[in-house]
N, C-alpha and C positions, 0 to 999 in steps of 0.2 A: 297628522303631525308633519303635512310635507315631505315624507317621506317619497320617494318614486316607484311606484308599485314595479313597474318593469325591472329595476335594480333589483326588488328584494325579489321578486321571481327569478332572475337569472341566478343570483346565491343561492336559492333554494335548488334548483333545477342540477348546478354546478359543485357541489359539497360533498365532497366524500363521505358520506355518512348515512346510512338511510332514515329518510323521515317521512313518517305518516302520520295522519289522524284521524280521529275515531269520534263517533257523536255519542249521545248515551245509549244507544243500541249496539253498540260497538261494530257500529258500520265503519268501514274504511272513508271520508270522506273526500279523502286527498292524500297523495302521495311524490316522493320526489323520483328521478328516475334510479338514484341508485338505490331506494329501498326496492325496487322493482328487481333490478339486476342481483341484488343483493337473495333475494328472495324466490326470483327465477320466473318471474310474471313478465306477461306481453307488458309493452306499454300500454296504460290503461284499463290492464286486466284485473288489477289490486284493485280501483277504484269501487265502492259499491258489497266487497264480500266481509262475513263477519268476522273479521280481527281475531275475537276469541275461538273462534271455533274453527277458522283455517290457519291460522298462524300460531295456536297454541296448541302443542300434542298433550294427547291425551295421558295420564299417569304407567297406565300399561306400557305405552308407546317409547314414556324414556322411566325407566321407576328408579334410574338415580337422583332422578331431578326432582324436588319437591314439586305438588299440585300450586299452579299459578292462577291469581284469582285475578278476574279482570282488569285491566291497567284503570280504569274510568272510578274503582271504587276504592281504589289505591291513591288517586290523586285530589278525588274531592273532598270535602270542598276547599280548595284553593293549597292540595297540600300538592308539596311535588317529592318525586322520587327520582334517585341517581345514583349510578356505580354499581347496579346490581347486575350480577349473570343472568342468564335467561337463556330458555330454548325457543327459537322458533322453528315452525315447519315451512319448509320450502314447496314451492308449486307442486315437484314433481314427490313430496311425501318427504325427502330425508331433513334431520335435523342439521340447525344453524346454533352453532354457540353464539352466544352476544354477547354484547356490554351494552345495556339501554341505559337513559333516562326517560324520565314522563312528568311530563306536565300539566294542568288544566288547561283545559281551551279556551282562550278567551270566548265570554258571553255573547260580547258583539261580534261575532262570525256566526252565531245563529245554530251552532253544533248541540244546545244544551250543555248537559255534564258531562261536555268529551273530554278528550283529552289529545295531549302530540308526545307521540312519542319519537326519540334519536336515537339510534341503536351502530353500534359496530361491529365487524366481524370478529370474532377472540380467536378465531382459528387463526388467524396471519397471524397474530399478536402469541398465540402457541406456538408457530412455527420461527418467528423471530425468537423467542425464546428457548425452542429446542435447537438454533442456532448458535444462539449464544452459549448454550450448555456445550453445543461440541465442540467448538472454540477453545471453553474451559478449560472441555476434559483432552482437548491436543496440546494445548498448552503446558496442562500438567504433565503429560504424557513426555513432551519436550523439556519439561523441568526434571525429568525422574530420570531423563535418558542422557538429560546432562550432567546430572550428578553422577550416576552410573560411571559415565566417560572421563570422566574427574578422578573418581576412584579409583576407578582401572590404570589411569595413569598416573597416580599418585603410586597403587602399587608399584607398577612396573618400575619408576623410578626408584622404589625401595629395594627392590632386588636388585638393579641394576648397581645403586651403589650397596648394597649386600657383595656383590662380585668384585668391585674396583678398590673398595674401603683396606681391601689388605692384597699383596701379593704370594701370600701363601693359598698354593691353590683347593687342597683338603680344605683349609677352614674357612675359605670364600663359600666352598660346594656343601659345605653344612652347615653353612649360616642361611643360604640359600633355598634348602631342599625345605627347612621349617618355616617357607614363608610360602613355598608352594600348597600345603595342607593347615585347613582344608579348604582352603580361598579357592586353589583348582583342583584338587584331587583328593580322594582318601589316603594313596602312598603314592608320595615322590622317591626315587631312584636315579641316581647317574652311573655309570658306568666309563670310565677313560680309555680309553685306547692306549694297548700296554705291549709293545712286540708282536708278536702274530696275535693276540689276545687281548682280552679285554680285564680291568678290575674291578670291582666295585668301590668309587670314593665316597660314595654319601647318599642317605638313606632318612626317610623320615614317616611315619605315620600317624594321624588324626588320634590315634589313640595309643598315650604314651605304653611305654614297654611291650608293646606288640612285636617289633623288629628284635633280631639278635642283637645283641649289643655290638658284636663285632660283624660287619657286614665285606671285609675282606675275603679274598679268594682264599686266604690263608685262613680265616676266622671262622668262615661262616659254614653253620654247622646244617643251615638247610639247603637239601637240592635243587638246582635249578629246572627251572618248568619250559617243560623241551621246545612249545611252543615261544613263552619270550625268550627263551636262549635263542633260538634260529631266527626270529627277530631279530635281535640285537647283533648279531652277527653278519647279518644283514645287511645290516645299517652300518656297521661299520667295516664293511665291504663296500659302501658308496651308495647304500641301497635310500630309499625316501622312508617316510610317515610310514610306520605298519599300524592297523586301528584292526586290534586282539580280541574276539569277541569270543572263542570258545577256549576258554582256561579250565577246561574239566581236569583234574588230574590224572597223571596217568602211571597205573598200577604198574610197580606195587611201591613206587613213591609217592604215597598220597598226601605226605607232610612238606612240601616242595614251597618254596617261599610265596609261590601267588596264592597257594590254598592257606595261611598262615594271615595272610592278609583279605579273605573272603576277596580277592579281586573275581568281579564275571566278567570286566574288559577294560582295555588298555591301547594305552598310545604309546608305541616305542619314536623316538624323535632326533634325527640326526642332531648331533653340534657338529655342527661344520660352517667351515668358512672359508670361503675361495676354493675349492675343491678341498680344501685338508679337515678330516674329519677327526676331530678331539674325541669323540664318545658318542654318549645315547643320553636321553634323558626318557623315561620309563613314568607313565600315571596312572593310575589305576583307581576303579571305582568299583565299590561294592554295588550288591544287588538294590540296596535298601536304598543310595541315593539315586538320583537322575543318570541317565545315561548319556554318556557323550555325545555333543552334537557340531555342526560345523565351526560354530561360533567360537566353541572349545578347544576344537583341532586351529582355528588361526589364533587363537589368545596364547595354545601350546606350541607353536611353531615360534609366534615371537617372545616367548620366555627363553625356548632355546636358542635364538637369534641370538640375544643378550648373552647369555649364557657362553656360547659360542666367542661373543667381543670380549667379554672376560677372559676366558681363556687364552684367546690369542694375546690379546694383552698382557699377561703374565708370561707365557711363554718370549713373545718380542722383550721385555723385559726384562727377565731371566740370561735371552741372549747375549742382552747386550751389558749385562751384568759379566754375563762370563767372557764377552770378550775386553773388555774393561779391563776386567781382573789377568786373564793371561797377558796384557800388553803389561800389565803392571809386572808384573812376573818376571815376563821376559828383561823385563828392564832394571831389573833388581840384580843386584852386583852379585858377583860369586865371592865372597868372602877370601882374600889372600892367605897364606901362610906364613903370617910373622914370625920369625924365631924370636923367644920372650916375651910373647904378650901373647893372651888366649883373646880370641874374637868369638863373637855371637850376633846375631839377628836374626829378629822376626818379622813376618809380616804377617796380617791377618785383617782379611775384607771385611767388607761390610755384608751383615746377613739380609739375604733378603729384597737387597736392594741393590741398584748400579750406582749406591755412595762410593764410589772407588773410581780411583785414578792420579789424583793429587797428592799423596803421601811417595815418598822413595828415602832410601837411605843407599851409602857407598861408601864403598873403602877399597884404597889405591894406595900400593907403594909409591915413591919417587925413585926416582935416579942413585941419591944420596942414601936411601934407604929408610927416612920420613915417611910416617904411616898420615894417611890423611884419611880421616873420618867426615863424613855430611849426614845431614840428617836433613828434610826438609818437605814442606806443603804448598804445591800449587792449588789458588784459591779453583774453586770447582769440584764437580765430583762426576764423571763424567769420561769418555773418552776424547774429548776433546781434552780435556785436562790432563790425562795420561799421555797425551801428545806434547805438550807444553810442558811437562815436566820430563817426556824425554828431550826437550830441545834445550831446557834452563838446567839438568843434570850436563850434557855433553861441554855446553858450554862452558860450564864451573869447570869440568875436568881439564878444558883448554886451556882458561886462564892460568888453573894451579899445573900445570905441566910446562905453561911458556913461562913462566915465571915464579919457579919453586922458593929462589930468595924474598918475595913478597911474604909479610906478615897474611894473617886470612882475613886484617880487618880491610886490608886493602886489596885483597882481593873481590871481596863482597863489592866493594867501594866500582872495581869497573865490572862485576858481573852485574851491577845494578846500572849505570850506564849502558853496557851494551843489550841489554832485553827490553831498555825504555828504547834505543833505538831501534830495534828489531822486532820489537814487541813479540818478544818471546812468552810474554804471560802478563796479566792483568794486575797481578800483585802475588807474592809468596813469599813463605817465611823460612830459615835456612839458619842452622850452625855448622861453620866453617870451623875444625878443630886440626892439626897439625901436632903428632905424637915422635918425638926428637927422643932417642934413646944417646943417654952423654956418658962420655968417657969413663964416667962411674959406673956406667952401668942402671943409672939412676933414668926415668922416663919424666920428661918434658911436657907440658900440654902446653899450648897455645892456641885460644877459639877468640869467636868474634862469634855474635848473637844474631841476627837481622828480625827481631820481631819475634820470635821463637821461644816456645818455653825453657828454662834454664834447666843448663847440663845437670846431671846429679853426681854427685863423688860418695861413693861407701869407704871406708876406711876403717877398719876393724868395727868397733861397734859403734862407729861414728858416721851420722849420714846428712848430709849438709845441699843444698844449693849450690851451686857457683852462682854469683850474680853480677859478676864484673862483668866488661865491653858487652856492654847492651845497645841497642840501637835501632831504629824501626825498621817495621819491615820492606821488605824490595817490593819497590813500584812507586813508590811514592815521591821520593826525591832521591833521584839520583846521582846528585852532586855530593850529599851528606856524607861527612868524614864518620868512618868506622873504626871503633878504638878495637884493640887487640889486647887483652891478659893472657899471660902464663902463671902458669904454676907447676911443682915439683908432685909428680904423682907416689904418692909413697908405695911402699912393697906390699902388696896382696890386695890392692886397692881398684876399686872398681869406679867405668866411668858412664854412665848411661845415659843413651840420648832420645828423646823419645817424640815423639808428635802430639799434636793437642787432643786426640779422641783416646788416649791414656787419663788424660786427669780433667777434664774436660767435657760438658752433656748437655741436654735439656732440664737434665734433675739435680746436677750441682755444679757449682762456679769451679773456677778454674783454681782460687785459692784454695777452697774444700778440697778438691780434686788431688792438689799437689802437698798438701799433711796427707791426706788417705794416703799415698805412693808412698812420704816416708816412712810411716808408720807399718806397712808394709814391705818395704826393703828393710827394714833393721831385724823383722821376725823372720826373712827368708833366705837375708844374702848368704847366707852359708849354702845357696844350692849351687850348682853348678851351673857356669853361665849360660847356658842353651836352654835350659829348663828354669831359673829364672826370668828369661825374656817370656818364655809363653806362659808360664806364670801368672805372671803383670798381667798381661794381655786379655786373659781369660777370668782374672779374678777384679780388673779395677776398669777394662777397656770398655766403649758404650762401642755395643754392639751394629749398632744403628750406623756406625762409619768406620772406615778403614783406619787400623792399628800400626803404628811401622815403630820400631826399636829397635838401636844399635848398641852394644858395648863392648869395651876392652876391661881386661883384667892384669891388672901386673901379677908377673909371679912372687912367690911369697917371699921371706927373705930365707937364705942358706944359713944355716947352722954351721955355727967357728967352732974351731977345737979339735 
């Protein structure tokens, strides 16, 4: 066919794949060199032996492999076979997995009814495939350990905001303790650092009503296990990680809180942070499940870490709550002694939170003997706000001192100019009231609004608004002329000034807010004015921010006759 013999010899010679052929005696007649290599023959050692009888084991030899009947009677006449497994035996006796095919031999080469057979090695093509398999199985391995890491930080995140979601700190540490079981432990325990001592705040176990209900040092009706007790004590002595492995009880307290919980061992775990130690957090694990391992001790180390930032948190918080709150305090007026009129104020924080700074209230004689009432909110809540509202109070009391003959709408008029140029504060809302007792004996009001919820008046069983000289609030425009109303206060009449966290919330509007107030001053005003302010305060006030209220009382009228 014009083919190049030399070409097709070098392909043959050169192929990865072993090939030989066989005449009908199933002699070897020819072979390439990788079925040699393949097979484990000298070169030209295959040439010449019988195929069937060196190259195929006998049934005994492999009895997984079915009996193989000669390739030559398998392929004639002119049939061929491919893709099948096969054993052959190699020179020195061991078995070769294969993948053959087999052909007829052409006639014209003179072989009779041989045949050629192609074979490869299935071992590589095994071991590429046991490659693959463990590939697979790291891969998945790497998917199971990703997940894993996901969750774990999915949790973590869930406790974390378990601790930050509220500033009460019991109900952070009990919302907490029931996310530790039994993700990590059978019982979780905190214990707080309490004077030389320690408490117990919170408590949980895998299996409900196991625990006392009350788990206080005051409550708790079982004893403690001298082993975790000297633990924990430990620990909050500065001590590290204790990991409890022998909780036998010890007689003749045998009902001690770790026997109660089947604990056989335990992780006591500082909360601490920066050297200040808040408490313990306390794990425990029954017989029945796994026993602690390192993994566990760092997974329980950074629960407590969290744990730890929570607390500190609350506590920075708290502080600066209560320093907030005393600057507020301290800058709250001492109520003067007017002869003829009864005076009252309250004040009352916010719970829970550093909402406090921006509310004040004041009252200052004059020279003349004009009683001057304010009432007012710098916008913030904060001590920076309680700073700004000491600067925008002192300031008021300068203007209304250098210049007592000013109306108060003109007074607002330059305390709103000098704080835009001072920038005494951002914006805030203020009533300026001036109390003028006249020759009758009769009492006076005179106020100006700046933004601010309106004055309220009682008056026998009448209870009303003031809504006159309104005006926006301070910061805004400083120029804006501020109108001034009087009015005549009648005899046993009351005047209340109050802040916006009185009638005012997330849960109802400010008009809502201010019907609730009167509908409530008409059922109460018969109380005495000190005990109507905290009243109000405590029955209509959102607790969530700080409360300020001021009032005056005229006295009632005198009996003729």
């Amino acid at each position: 066919m014009g083919v190049d013999e030399a070409l097709m010899s070098a392909l043959f010679a050169s192929v990865e794949a072993g090939v030989y052929a066989v005449d009908d005696k199933h002699r070897v007649i020819a072979c390439n060199p990788w079925a040699e290599h393949l097979l484990g023959y000298e070169p030209g050692a295959l040439v010449g032996v019988d195929a069937h009888r060196a190259l195929h084991p006998s049934a005994p030899e492999t009895a997984a492999v079915p009996a193989q009947r000669p390739i030559p009677k398998d392929v004639a006449p002119g049939r061929r076979t491919g893709g099948h497994r096969a054993v052959l035996r190699r020179a020195d006796g061991t078995p070769l997995q294969v993948w053959c095919t087999a052909a007829p031999l052409p006639a014209e080469l003179g072989g009779g009814e041989g045949a050629v057979v192609v074979f490869h090695d299935a071992t590589a093509e095994r071991e590429r495939e046991g490659r693959r398999a463990e590939r697979y199985a790291h891969s998945e391995t790497m998917r199971e350990q990703a997940e894993y890491d996901l969750a774990e930080a999915t949790w973590l995140g869930e406790l974390t905001l378990a601790m930050t979601s509220t500033l009460d700190t019991d109900e952070a540490l009990h919302r907490l303790v029931r996310q530790l079981v039994p993700r990590l432990a059978d019982t979780a325990l905190i214990d707080l650092a309490e004077g030389h001592g320690y408490r117990r705040a919170a408590g949980a176990h895998h299996v409900a009503g196991v625990l006392p209900a009350a788990l206080s040092d005051q409550g708790e009706v079982l004893p403690r296990h001298p082993a975790h007790h000297t633990a924990v004590s430990l620990v909050m002595q500065g001590g590290t990680t204790r990991h409890l492995t022998d909780l036998t009880p010890a007689p003749p307290e045998e009902n001690d809180l770790m026997s109660v919980v089947q604990a056989q061992e335990a992780f006591v775990i500082p909360l601490r942070l920066r050297a200040t130690t808040f408490g313990a957090l306390t794990l425990t694990r029954a017989p029945a499940g796994p026993p602690f391992d390192a993994a566990d001790r760092a997974l329980a180390e950074e629960v407590a870490r969290r744990i730890s930032l929570g607390l500190d948190n609350t506590r920075l918080h708290a502080a600066q709550a209560d320093i907030a709150t005393a600057l507020q305090r301290a800058l709250l007026t001492d109520l003067p002694d007017v002869p003829g009129i009864e005076l009252a104020a309250h004040y009352q924080p916010a719970q829970h939170t550093a909402e406090v700074g921006g509310d004040w209230y004041d009252a200052f004689l004059l020279h003349d003997g004009d009683l001057v009432l304010v009432i007012g909110d710098v916008t913030g809540h904060d001590i920076q706000a309680a700073s700004r509202m000491s600067e925008l109070r002192n300031m008021l009391r300068t203007l209304v001192v250098d210049r007592p003959e000013e109306a108060p709408g003109q007074i607002l008029r330059r305390l709103d100019t000098a704080q835009a140029r001072l920038t005494l504060a951002d914006s805030a809302t203020a009533i300026l009231t001036r109390l003028r007792r006249s020759t009758s004996g009769a009492w006076q009001a005179s106020w100006s609004v700046a933004g601010h919820p309106p004055p309220l008046l009682i008056t026998g069983d009448d209870v009303g608004y003031l809504t006159g000289a309104r005006a926006m609030l301070l910061g805004l425009r400083p120029t804006t002329e501020r109108p001034t109303t009087d009015t005549e206060l009648p005899d046993d009449a009351t005047l209340l000034l109050y802040t916006d966290a009185l009638v005012e919330s997330r849960t109802q509007s400010l008009d809502e807010g201010m019907a609730r107030l009167r509908r409530h001053v008409m059922t109460h005003h018969h109380l005495p004015l000190s005990e109507l302010c905290a009243k109000l305060a405590r029955d209509l006030g959102d607790p969530r921010d700080d409360i300020t209220l001021i009032a005056a009382r005229t006295p009632p009228r005198t009996p003729t006759g």
